[in-house]
C-alpha positions as CSV (number, residue, x, y, z in Angstrom):
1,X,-7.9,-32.3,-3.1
2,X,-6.3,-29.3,-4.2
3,X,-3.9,-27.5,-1.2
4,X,-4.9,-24.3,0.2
5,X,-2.5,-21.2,0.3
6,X,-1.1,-20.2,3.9
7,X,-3.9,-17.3,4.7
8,X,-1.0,-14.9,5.7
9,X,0.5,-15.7,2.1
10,X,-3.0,-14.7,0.5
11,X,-3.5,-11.6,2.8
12,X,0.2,-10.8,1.9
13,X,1.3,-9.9,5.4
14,X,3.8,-11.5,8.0
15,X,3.1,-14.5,10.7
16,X,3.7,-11.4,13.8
17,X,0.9,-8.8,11.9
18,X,-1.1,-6.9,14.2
19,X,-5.2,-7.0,13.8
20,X,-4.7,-3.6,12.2
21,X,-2.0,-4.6,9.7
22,X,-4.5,-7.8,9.4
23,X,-7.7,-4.9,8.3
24,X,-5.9,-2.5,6.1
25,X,-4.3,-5.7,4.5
26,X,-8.0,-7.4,3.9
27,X,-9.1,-4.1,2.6
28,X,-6.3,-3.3,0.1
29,X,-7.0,-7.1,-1.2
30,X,-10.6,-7.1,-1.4
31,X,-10.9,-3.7,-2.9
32,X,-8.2,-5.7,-5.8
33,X,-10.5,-8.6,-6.3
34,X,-13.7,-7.8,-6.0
35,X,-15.9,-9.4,-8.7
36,X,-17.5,-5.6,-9.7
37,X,-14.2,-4.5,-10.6
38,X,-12.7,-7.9,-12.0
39,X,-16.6,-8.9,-13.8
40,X,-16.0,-11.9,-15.9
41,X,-12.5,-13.2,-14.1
42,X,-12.9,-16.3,-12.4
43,X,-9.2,-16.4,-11.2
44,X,-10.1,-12.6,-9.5
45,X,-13.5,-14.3,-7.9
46,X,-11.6,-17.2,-6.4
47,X,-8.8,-14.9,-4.8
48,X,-11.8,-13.0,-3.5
49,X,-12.4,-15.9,-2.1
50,X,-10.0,-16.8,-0.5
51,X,-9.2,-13.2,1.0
52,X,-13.0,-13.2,2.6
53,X,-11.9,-17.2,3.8
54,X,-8.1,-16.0,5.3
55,X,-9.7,-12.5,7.0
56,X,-12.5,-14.8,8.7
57,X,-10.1,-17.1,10.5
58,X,-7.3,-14.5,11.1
59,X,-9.5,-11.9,12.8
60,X,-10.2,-14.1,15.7
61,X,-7.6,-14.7,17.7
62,X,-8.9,-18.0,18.9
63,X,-9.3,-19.1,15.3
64,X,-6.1,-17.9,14.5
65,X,-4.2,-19.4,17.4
66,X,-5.6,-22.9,15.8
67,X,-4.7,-22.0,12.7
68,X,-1.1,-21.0,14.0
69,X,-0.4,-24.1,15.4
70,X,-2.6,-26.4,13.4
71,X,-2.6,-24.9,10.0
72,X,-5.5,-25.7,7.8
73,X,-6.1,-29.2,9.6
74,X,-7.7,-27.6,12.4
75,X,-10.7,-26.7,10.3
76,X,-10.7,-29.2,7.7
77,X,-11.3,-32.0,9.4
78,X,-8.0,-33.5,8.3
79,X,-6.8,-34.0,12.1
80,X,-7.8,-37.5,12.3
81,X,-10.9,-39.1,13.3
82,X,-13.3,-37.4,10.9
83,X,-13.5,-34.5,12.5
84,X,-10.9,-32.1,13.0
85,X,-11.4,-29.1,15.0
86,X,-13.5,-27.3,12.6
87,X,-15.8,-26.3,15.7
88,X,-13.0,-23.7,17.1
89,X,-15.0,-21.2,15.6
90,X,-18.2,-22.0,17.4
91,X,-17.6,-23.6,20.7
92,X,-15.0,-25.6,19.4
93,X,-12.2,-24.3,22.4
94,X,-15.8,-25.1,25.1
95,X,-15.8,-28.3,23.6
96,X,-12.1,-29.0,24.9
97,X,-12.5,-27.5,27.7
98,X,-15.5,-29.2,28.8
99,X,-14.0,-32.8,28.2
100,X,-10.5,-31.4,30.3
101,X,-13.8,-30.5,33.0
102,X,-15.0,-34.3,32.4
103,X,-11.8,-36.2,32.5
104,X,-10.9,-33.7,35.6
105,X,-14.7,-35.0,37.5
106,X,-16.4,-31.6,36.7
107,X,-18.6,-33.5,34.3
108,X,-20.1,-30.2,32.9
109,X,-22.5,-31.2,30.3
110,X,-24.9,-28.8,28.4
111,X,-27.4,-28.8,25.5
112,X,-27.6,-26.2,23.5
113,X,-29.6,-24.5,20.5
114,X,-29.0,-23.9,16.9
115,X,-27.6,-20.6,16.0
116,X,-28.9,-19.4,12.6
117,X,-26.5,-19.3,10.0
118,X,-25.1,-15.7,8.5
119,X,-26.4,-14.4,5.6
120,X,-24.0,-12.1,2.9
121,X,-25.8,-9.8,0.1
122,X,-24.2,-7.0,-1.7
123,X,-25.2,-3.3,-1.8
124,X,-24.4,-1.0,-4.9
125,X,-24.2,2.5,-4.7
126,X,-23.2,5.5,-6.7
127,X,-20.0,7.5,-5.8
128,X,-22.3,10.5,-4.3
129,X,-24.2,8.5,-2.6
130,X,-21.5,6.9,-0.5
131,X,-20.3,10.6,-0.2
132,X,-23.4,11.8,1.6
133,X,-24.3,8.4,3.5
134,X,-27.5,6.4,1.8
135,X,-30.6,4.1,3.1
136,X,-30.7,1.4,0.8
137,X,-33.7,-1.2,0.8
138,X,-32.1,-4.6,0.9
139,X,-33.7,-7.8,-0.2
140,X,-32.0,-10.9,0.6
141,X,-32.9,-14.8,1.4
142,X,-33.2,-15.9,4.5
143,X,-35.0,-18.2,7.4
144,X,-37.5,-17.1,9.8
145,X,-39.4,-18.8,13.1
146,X,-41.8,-20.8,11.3
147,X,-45.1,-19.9,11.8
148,X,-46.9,-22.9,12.4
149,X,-45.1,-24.5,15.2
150,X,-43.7,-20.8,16.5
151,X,-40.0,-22.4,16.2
152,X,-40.5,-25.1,18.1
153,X,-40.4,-27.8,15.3
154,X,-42.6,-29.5,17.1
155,X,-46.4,-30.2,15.5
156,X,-47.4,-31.2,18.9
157,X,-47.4,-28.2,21.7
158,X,-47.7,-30.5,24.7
159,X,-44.9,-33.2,22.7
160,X,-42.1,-31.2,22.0
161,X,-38.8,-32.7,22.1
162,X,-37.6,-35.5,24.2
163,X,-33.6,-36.4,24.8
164,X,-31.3,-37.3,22.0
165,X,-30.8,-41.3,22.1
166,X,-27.6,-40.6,20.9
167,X,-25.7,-38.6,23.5
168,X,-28.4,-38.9,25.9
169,X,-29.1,-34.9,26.3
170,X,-25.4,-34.1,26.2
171,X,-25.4,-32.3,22.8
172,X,-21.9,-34.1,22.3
173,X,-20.4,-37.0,21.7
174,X,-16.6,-38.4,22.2
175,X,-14.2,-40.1,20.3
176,X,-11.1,-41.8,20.7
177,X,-8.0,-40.0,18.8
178,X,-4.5,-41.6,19.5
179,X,-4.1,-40.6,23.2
180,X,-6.9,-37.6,23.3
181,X,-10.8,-37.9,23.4
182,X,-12.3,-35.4,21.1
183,X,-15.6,-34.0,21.8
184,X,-17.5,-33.2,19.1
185,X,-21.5,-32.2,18.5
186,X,-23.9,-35.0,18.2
187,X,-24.6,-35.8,14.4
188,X,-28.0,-36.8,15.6
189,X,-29.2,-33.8,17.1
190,X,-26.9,-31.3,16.1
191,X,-25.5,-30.2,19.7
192,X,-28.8,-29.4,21.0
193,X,-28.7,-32.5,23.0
194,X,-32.7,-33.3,22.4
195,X,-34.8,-34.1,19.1
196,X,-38.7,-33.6,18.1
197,X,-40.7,-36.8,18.7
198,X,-43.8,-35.3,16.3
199,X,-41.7,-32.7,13.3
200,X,-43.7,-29.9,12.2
201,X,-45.1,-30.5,9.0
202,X,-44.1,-26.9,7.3
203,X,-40.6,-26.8,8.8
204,X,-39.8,-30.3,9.2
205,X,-38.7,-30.0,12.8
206,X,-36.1,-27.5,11.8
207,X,-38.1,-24.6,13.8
208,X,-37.8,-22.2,10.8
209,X,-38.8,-21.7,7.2
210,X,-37.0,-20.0,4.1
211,X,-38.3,-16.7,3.0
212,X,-37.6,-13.6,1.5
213,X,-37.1,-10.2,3.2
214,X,-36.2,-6.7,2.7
215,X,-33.9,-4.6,5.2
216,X,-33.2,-0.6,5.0
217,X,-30.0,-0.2,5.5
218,X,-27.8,3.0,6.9
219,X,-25.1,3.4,5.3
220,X,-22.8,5.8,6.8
221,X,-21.0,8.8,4.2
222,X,-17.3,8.2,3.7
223,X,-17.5,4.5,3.2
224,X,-15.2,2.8,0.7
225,X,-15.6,0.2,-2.0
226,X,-15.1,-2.9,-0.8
227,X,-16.0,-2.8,3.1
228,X,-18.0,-4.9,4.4
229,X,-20.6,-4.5,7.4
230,X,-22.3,-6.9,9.7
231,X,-26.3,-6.3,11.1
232,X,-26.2,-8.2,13.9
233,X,-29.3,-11.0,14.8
234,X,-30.4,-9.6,11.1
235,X,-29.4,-13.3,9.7
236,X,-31.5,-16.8,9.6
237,X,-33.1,-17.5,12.8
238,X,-31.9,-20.1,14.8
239,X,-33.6,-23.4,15.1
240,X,-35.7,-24.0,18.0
241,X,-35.4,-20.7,20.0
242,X,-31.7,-20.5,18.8
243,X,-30.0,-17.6,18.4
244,X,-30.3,-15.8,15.2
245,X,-27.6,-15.3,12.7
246,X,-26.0,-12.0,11.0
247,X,-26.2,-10.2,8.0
248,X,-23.2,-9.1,6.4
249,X,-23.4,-6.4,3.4
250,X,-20.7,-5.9,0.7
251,X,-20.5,-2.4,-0.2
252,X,-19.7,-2.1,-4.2
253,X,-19.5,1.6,-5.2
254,X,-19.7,2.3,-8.3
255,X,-17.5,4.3,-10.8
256,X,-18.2,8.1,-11.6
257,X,-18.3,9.7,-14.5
258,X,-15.9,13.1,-13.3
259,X,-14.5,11.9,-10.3
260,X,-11.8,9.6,-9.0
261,X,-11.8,9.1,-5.3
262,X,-8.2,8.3,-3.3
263,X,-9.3,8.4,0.1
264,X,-10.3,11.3,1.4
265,X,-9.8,12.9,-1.6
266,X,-10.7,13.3,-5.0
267,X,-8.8,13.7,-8.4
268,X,-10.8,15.5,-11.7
269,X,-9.3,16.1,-14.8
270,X,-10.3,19.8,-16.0
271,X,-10.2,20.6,-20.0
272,X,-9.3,24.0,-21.1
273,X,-8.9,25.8,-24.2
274,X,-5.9,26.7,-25.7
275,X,-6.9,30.3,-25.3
276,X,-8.0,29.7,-21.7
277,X,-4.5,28.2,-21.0
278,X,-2.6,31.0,-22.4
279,X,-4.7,34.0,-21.3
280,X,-5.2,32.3,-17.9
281,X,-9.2,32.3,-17.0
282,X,-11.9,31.8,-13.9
283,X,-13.7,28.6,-14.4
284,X,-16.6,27.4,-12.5
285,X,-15.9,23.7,-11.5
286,X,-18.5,20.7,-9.9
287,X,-17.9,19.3,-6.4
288,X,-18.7,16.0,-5.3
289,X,-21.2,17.3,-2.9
290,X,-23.9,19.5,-5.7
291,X,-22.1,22.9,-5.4
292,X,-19.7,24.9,-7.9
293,X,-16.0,26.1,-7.0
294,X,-14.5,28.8,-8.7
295,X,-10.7,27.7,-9.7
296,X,-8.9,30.9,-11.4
297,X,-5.9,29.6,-13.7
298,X,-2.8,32.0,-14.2
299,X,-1.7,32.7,-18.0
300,X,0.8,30.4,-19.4
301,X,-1.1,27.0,-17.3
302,X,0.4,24.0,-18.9
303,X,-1.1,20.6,-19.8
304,X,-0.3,18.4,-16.4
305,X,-0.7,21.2,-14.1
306,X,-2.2,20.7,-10.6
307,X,-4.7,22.5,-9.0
308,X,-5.7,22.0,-5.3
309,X,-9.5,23.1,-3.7
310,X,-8.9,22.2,0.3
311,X,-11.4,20.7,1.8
312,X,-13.8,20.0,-1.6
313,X,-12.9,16.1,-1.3
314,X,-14.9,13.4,-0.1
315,X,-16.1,12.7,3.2
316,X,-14.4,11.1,6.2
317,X,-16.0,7.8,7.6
318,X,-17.5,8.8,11.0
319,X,-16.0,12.5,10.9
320,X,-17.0,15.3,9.3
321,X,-13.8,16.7,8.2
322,X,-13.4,16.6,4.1
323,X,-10.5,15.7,2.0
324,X,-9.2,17.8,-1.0
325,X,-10.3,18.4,-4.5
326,X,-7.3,17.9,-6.9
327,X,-7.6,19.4,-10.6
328,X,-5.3,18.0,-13.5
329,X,-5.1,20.5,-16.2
330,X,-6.3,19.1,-20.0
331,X,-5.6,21.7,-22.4
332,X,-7.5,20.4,-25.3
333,X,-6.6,21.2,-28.9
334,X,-9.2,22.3,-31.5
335,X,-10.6,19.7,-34.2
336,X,-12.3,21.6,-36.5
337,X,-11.2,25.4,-37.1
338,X,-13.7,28.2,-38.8
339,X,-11.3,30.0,-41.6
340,X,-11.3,32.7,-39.0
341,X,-10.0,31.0,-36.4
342,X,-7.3,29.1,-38.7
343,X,-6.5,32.9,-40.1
344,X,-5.9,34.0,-36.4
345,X,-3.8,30.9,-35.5
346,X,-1.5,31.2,-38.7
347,X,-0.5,34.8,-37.9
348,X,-0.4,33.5,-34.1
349,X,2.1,31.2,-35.4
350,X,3.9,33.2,-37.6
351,X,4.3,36.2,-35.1
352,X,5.2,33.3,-32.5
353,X,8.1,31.8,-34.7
354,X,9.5,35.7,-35.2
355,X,9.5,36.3,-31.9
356,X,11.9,33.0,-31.0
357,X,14.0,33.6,-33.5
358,X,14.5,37.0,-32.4
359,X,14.4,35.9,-28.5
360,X,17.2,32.7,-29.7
361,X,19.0,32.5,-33.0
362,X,19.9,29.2,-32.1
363,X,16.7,27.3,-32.5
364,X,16.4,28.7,-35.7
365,X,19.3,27.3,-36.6
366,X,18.4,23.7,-34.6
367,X,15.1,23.2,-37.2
368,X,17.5,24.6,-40.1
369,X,19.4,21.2,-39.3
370,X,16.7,19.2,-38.4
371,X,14.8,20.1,-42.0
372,X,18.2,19.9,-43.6
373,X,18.5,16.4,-42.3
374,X,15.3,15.2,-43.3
375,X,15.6,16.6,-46.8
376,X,19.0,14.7,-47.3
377,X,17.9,11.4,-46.2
C-alpha cells in the first residue's frame, strides 16, 4: 500500500495554520495543479488529488482534530478491527458519543437515513465571462427519488421496511477493540437501522435511480480559476427519504488572448512603433469590460515601460470596486521596409550617429576600438 503524505506537508503549511492560512494555501495549490492547466500530466492530476483529499479533512475541525491525533489511521480503517474511524466525518464523533451514552445507561439508540452522496462537475468559462459573472447550464450525473416506489424502495406501499435482523433497529453495531467498544453502522442496513421486505424492482430497494440533469448555475463576477463552489441539496438524493447530497463545481477559466489577470488586476502588453515610441502618441486601448481607454505615451517611451489605467482591472468577488489595468510597452521593429522608409531610416541613422559623436567624442572612439578589435582578430 503506498503511504500517504502528511496533508499539512501537501497543503505546504504548518501543524498551528489558521482556517484562513488553510483556504489561501488550498487555493494557491489547486490553481498549481489543476488538470486544465497541467493537461496531459498525471504526476500534476494526482497532486490535485491529493490537495482536494488534505483541504476536505483539514477544513473541519472535527476531522482535523482526528487527523491531529490519529493521522491517516483514523480514516483508513487501519485503527484495528476493520474499521477505523473513517465515519468522523459523518456521525463518526455521534457514534462515540452515543456508545459513552450506552456504557453510561443512556442507551440512546437511533436509526437513521441515507444521505445522498456529493456530486463534483467542472464549469469552463472565458476570462470575460468570469469578469462580468455568467449563468452556465450544467449537466452532470446524478440520482433522483425513484419514481416507481416514490423513494421508498419498497414495491409494496402497505410492506415497506421492517427492522434490521442485524442490529435489531439500532442502525449500529459494536465491536470489541482492545479495551474500547467501537460503534460502527450496520453493514446490513447501512445505519438506517431497518431493511425493505419486498425491493422495488426499478431501484432495487435503494429508493433512487441514476439519471442525468442539467443545473443553471450563477456564477458570481470576480471569481478565480480554480475555486470551487458547493449547491447545497443539488447532489444524489438520499435513499429512502434521506437527505440529499451536494454539488460541488470546479471553476476552470480559461486563458485570454490580450489579457493576463493577477488578482484584481490585469497586465497587457501594448506594441508600438518605432515612430510612436520616439514621437510619443495617443493610442486607443481594449478593457476587459468592452470599452476603449485612451493611454497617451510621452516621446522617448522605451521598450519595458509601464503604464497604469486605475480602476480598468478586473472585478472584485462580491464588491464592485475594480483593480488596475497595467500596460507593458513592446516597441516592435519593422520587418519589411519600402525603399522609402529604408531611405528615411539610413539618413535617420546617419544624422543620429553625427549627432553622438558631436554630443560624446568618446563613443566614437569606443566603436573605433571595438571595430579595430574585431578586424585584428
Amino acid at each position: 500500500m503506498a503511504t500517504k503524505v502528511d496533508y499539512y506537508e501537501v497543503l505546504e503549511v504548518t501543524r498551528t495554520a489558521s482556517q484562513a492560512e488553510l483556504k489561501t494555501a488550498y487555493r494557491k495549490m489547486a490553481m498549481r495543479f489543476h488538470p486544465d492547466r497541467n493537461a496531459g500530466d498525471a504526476e500534476a492530476e494526482h497532486k490535485f488529488k491529493q490537495v482536494n483529499e488534505a483541504y476536505d479533512v483539514l477544513k473541519d475541525e472535527q476531522k482535523r482534530a482526528a487527523y491531529d491525533r490519529y493521522g491517516h489511521a483514523a480514516f483508513d480503517g487501519s485503527m484495528g478491527g476493520g474499521g477505523g474511524f473513517g465515519g468522523f466525518g459523518a456521525g463518526g464523533f455521534e457514534d462515540i458519543f452515543d456508545m459513552f451514552g450506552d456504557m453510561m445507561g443512556g442507551g440512546r439508540r437511533r436509526t437513521r437515513q441515507r444521505s445522498g452522496n456529493d456530486v463534483q462537475t467542472q464549469i469552463h468559462i472565458s476570462l470575460t465571462e468570469a469578469f462580468s459573472g455568467v449563468k452556465k447550464t450544467v449537466k452532470y450525473a446524478t440520482r433522483v427519488t425513484c419514481e416507481s416506489c416514490s423513494g421508498r424502495g419498497s414495491a409494496d406501499p402497505n410492506k415497506g421496511s421492517v427492522q434490521c435482523p442485524t442490529c435489531h433497529g439500532a442502525g449500529a453495531v459494536r465491536a470489541q477493540q482492545g479495551f474500547f467498544l467501537v460503534e460502527r453502522p450496520c453493514p446490513t442496513c447501512h445505519g438506517t437501522g431497518n431493511v425493505i421486505s419486498d425491493p422495488c424492482k426499478k431501484c432495487q430497494g435503494a429508493g433512487t435511480t441514476p439519471t442525468q440533469r442539467e443545473l443553471e448555475i450563477d456564477i458570481p463576477a470576480g471569481i478565480e480559476d480554480g475555486t470551487r463552489m458547493r449547491v447545497t441539496g443539488e447532489g444524489e438524493a438520499g435513499g429512502r427519504g434521506g437527505q440529499a447530497g451536494d454539488l460541488y463545481l470546479h471553476i476552470a477559466v480559461a486563458n485570454h488572448a490580450l489579457f493576463h489577470r493577477e488578482g484584481a488586476n490585469i497586465h497587457c502588453r501594448l506594441p508600438l512603433r518605432m515612430a510612436q515610441a520616439a514621437l510619443g502618441a495617443e493610442i486607443e486601448v481594449p478593457v476587459i469590460d468592452g470599452s476603449r481607454a485612451k493611454v497617451k505615451i510621452p516621446a522617448g517611451s522605451q521598450a519595458g515601460d509601464h503604464f497604469r489605467l486605475k480602476g480598468k482591472g478586473f472585478s472584485v468577488l462580491r464588491s464592485s470596486s475594480r483593480g488596475d489595468m497595467y500596460l507593458q510597452l513592446a516597441v516592435e521593429t519593422p520587418r519589411h521596409l519600402t525603399k522609402r522608409q529604408r531611405e528615411l531610416l539610413e539618413a535617420f541613422e546617419e544624422e543620429a550617429g553625427e549627432n553622438q559623436a558631436q554630443a560624446n567624442p568618446e563613443s566614437t572612439g569606443f566603436f573605433s576600438k571595438v571595430k579595430e578589435f574585431f578586424d585584428g582578430r
